[in-house]
N, C-alpha and C positions, 0 to 999 in steps of 0.2 A: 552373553550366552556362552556357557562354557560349552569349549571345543570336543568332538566328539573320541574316547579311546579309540586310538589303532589297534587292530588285532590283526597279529600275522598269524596265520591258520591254517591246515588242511582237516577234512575231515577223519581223524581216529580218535581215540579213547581221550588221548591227552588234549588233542584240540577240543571235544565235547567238553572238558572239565571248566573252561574258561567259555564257551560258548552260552554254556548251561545258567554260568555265572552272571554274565551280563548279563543276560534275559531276566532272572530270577533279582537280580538287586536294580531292573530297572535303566541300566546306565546305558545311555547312547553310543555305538562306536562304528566305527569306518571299518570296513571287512578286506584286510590283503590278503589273498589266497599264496600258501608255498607251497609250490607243486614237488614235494619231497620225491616223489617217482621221476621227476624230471629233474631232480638234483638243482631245484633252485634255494634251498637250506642252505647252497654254501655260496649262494652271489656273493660278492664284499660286501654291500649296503645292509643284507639283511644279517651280516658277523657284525657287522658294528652294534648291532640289537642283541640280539642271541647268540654270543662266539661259539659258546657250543654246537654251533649249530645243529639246533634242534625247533623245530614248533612245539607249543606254541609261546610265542611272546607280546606283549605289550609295549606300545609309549603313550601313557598317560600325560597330554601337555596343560593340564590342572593336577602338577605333579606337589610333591612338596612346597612351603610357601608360594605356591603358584607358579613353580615351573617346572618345563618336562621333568618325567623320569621313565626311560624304558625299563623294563622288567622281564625275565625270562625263567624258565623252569614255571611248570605248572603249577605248583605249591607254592611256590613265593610268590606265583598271581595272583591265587586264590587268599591268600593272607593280605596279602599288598588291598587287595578289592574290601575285604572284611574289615580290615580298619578303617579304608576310606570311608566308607556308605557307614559304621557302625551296625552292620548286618550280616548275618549266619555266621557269624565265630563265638558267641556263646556272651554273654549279659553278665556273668560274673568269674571271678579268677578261676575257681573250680570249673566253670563251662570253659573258659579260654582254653582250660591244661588239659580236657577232656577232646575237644575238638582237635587242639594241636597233636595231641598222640595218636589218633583214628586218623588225620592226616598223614604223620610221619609215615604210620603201620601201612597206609596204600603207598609212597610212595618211596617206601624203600622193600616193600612185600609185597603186595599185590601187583601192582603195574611192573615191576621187575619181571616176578615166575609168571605173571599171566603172559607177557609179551614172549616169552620165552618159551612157552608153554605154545603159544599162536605160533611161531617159527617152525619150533621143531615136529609140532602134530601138523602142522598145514603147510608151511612154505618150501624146507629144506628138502622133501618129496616129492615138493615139485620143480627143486631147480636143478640144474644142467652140470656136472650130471647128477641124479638124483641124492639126497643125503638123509638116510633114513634109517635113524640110529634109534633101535629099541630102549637104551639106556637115558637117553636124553631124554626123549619123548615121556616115559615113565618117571625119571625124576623129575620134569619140569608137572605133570599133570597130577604126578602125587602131592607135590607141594600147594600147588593150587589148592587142591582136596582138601587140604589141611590149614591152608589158610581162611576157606568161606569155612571151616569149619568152627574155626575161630570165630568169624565174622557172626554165625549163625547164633552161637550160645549167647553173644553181645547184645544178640539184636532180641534174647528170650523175655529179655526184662525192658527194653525200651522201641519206643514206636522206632525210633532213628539211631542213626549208629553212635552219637556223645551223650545218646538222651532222649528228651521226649520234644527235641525242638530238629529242624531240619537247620543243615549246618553245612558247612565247606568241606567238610568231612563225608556228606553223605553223594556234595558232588565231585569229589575227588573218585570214591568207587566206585560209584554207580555204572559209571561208561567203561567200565574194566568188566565188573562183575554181570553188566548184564548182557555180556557176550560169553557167556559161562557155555553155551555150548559149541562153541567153536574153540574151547576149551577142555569140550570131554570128560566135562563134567556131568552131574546129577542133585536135583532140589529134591529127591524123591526122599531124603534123608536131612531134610535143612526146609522146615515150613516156616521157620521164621526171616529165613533168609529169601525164600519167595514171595512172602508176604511183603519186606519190604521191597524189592524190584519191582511189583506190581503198585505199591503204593506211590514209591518216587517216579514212574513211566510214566502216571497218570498225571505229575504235574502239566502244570502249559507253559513255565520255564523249562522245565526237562523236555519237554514235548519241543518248543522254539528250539534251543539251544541244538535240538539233537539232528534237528532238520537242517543247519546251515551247510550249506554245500553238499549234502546229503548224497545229489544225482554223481559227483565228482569221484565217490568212493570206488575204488578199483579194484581187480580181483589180484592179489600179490603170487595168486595159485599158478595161473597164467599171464604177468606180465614182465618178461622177461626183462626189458628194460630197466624195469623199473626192479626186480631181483638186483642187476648190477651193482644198480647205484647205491642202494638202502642195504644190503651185504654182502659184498664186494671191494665195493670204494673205501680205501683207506680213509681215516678219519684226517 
């Protein structure tokens, strides 16, 4: 019986993207919570996984010719898993190179300004002492704007974002973009782009995946501790 993936996780955008994953391709795994508000990201054991220390990461030990291999960075999970299973990276070169780009585009675009964009409209205002900078907060929410806008014209011509197949790509944004208004955003001008957040919410992999540790989610508005360590603490 092959052994179950480790998932080291907490509940945000980037932990859903690999949670959503397992569920959705099926794969059994062992759930490590890292309580990144309690600064356990930087224990030693879990840098030997993720140096970066960052969630989320995996150790798949049905890794290559049958043995482990950890994996880190959300995008090279989600590829890492695509290849394994043969599932949601696309059936032909043209779907691989279409999937691979609406990846890259979330996670060098959208999960950048949107996290950034969550800081400076919600957190920096609320930390000690307050940091509420009109310019930030504007350039980080116009960017945003202008990326689901992007997203929305993609999505004019296809049910899903590489196409008309649901993909690693659709789980990469999903858990970014559908916290769009704690982003300050508006669908009032993007009905393609609400149409697909309603369509991918209503899976029961996106539905499981989204629910993992769900009650654990914290408010970054008010917890100062957890302020310290997540922008604060030197890397």
């Amino acid at each position: 019986m092959t052994a179950p993936i480790d998932l080291y996780y907490w509940p945000t955008p980037n932990g859903w993207k690999i949670s959503i994953a397992l569920a959705e391709m099926d794969l059994p795994y062992k759930l490590h919570l890292v309580n990144i508000g309690a600064g356990e990201q930087f224990d030693p054991e879990f840098l030997k996984i993720a140096p970066n220390n960052r969630m989320p990461a995996i150790v798949d030990h049905d890794g290559p010719d049958g043995k482990p291999i950890s994996v880190f960075e959300s995008g090279a999970i989600l590829q890492y898993l695509a290849r394994k299973t043969g599932k949601f990276g696309g059936q032909t070169e043209r779907e691989h190179v279409a999937v691979d780009q609406w990846l890259m585009w979330q996670m060098g675009g959208v999960g950048p300004m949107a996290g950034q964009a969550h800081h400076f409209l919600k957190y920096a205002p609320a930390m000690e002492p307050p940091n509420d900078l009109p310019y930030a907060k504007d350039r980080y929410r116009n960017e945003v704007a202008r990326l689901y806008g992007v997203l929305d014209r993609q999505l004019e011509g296809n049910e899903f974002v590489a196409g008309d197949f649901f993909s690693i790509a659709d789980m990469a944004i999903w858990p970014w973009a559908s916290l769009w208004e704690g982003q300050q955003q508006t669908l009032d001008d993007k009905p393609n782009l609400a149409r697909w957040l309603d369509t991918v919410s209503a899976r029961p992999g996106v539905i499981e995946g989204r629910a993992v540790a769900a009650e654990l989610r914290s408010n970054l508005q008010t917890d100062k501790k957890a302020q310290d360590i997540l922008f604060k603490r030197p890397a």
